[in-house]
C-alpha positions as CSV (number, residue, x, y, z in Angstrom):
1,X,7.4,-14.9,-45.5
2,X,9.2,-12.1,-44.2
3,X,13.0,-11.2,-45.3
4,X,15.4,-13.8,-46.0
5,X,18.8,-12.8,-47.0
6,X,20.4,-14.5,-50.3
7,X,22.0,-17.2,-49.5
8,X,19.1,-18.8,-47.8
9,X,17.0,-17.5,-50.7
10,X,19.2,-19.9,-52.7
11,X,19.3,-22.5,-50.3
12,X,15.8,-22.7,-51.1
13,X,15.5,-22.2,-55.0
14,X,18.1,-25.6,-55.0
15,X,16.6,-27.5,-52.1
16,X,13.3,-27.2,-54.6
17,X,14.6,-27.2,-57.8
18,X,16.0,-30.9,-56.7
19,X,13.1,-31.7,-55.3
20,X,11.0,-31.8,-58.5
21,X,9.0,-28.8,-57.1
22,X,9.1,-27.0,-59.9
23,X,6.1,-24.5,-59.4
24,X,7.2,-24.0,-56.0
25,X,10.6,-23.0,-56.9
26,X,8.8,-20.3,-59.7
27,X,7.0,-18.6,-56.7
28,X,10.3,-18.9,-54.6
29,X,12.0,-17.1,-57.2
30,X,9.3,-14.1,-57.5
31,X,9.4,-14.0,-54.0
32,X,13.9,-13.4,-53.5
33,X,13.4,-11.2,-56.9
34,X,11.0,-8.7,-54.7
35,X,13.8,-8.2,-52.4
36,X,16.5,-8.7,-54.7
37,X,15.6,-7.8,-58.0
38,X,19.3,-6.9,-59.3
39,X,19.9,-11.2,-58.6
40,X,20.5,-12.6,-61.9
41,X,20.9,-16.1,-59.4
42,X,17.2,-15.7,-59.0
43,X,15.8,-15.5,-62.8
44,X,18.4,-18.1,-63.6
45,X,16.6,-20.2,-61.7
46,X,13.6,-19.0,-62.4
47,X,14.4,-20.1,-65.9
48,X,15.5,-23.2,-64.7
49,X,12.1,-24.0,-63.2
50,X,10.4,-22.6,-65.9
51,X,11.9,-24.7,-68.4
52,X,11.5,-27.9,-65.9
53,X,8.1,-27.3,-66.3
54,X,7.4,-26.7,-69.7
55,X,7.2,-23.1,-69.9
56,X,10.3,-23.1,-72.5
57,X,9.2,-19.8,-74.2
58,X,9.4,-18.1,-70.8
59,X,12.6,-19.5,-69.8
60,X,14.3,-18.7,-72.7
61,X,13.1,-14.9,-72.5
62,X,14.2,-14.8,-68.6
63,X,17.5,-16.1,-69.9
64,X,17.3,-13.3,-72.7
65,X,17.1,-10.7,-69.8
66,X,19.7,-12.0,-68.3
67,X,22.1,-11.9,-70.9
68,X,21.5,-7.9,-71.4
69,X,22.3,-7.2,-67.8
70,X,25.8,-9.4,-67.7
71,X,27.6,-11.8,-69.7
72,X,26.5,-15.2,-70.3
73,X,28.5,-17.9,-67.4
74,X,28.5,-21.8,-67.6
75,X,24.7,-22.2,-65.9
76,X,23.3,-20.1,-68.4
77,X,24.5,-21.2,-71.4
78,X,23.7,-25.0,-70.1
79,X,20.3,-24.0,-69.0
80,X,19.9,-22.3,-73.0
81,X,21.1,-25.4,-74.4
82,X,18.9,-27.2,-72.5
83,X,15.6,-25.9,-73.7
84,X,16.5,-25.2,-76.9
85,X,17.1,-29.9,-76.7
86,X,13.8,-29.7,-75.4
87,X,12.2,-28.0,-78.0
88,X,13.9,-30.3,-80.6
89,X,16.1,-27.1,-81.9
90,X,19.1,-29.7,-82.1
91,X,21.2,-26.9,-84.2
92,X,20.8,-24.0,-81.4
93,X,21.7,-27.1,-78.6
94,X,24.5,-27.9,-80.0
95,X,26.0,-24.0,-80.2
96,X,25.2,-23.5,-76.4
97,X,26.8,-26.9,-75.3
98,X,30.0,-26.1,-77.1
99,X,30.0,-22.8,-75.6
100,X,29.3,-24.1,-72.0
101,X,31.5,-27.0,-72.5
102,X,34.7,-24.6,-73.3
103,X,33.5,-22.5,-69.8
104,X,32.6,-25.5,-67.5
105,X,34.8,-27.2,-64.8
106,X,36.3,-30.8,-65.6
107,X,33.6,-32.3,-63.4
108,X,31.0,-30.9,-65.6
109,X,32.6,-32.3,-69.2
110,X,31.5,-36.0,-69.0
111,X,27.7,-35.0,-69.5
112,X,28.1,-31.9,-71.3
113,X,30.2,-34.1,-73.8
114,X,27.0,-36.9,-73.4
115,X,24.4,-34.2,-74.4
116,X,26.4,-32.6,-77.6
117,X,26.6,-36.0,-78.7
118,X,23.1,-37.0,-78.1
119,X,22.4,-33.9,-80.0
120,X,24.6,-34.9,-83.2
121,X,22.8,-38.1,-83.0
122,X,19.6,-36.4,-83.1
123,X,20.2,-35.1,-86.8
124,X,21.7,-38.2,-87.6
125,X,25.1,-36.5,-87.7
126,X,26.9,-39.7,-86.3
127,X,30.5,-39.0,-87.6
128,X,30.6,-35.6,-85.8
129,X,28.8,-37.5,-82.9
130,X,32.2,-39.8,-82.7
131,X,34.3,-37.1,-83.0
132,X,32.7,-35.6,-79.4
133,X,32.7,-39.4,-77.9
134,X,36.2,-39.6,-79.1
135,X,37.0,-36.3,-76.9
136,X,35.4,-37.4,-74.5
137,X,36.8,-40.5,-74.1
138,X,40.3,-39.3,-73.8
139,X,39.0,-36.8,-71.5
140,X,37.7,-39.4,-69.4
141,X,38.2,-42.9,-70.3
142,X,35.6,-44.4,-67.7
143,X,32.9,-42.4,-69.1
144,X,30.6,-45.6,-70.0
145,X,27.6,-43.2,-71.3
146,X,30.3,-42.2,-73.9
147,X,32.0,-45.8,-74.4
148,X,28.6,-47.1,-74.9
149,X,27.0,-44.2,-77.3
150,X,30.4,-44.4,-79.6
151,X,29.6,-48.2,-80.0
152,X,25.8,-47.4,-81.2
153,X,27.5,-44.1,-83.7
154,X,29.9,-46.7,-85.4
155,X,27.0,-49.3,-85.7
156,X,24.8,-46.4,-87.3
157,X,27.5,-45.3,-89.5
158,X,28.2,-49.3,-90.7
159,X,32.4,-48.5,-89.9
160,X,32.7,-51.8,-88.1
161,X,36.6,-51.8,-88.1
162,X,36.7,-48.1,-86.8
163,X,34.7,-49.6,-83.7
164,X,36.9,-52.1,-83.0
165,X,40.1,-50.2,-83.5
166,X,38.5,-47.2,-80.8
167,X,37.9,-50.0,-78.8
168,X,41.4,-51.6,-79.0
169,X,42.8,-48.2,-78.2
170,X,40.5,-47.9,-75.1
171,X,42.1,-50.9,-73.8
């Protein structure tokens, strides 16, 4: 390919990360990292792609590598969280959403808040489930992933009254 500086290096690694090309964006990756191997931009998403395509072992010791070189930042912590979802390590997900939901941007909360909650959901923890629907809800009341996931935790948890009440307050 020749030399390409960074930012179109990154350019790149998103234009194919979005793009579903997931091996493409591996071999992208190598190829920045040979010219710009101190770029922890470039293993995260490596370790994005990696985990996109299955390779969650991988991912999660590229992310591991990261973390020795510089302190973990919003993407990372997502991107941990994230595979550890995939591999059904529901315990491990939920630690690395809270931690990237107290770093991300308000534009990030709404699914950050939608993925804890899923996660609660997946051990059957429905009360703290509410609890992160709740928050989210006053965060942003026009989240409808969390208006409509609070109304399936109160049904699971048989507190018909609470449901209506959140919903009463909503209004």
């Amino acid at each position: 390919i020749g030399f390409l500086d960074s930012d179109r290096w990154e350019v790149l690694l998103d234009h194919l990360l979005i793009a579903g090309q997931y091996n493409k964006a591996i071999i992208c990756a190598d190829e920045a990292l040979t010219q710009f191997s101190y770029n922890t931009f470039f293993k995260l998403r490596k370790a994005q792609a990696l985990s996109a395509s299955g390779k969650l072992k991988e991912a999660l010791n590229l992310l591991t590598q990261i973390e020795k070189t510089e302190l973990p930042n919003f993407e990372l912590l997502l991107t941990r969280a994230s595979i550890f979802s995939q591999l059904k390590d529901a315990k491990n997900a939920i630690r690395f959403f809270k931690e990237a939901l107290s770093l991300s941007e308000p534009e990030d909360r709404d699914e950050i808040f939608l993925d804890l909650a899923m996660e609660y959901e997946n051990l059957g923890d429905y009360k703290n489930a509410v609890k992160v629907l709740r928050d989210a809800i006053a965060f942003n009341a026009n989240n409808e992933g969390a208006i409509y996931e609070i109304a399936f935790c109160y049904d699971q948890l048989g507190e018909y009254e609470q449901a209506i009440k959140c919903y009463s307050d909503f209004i």
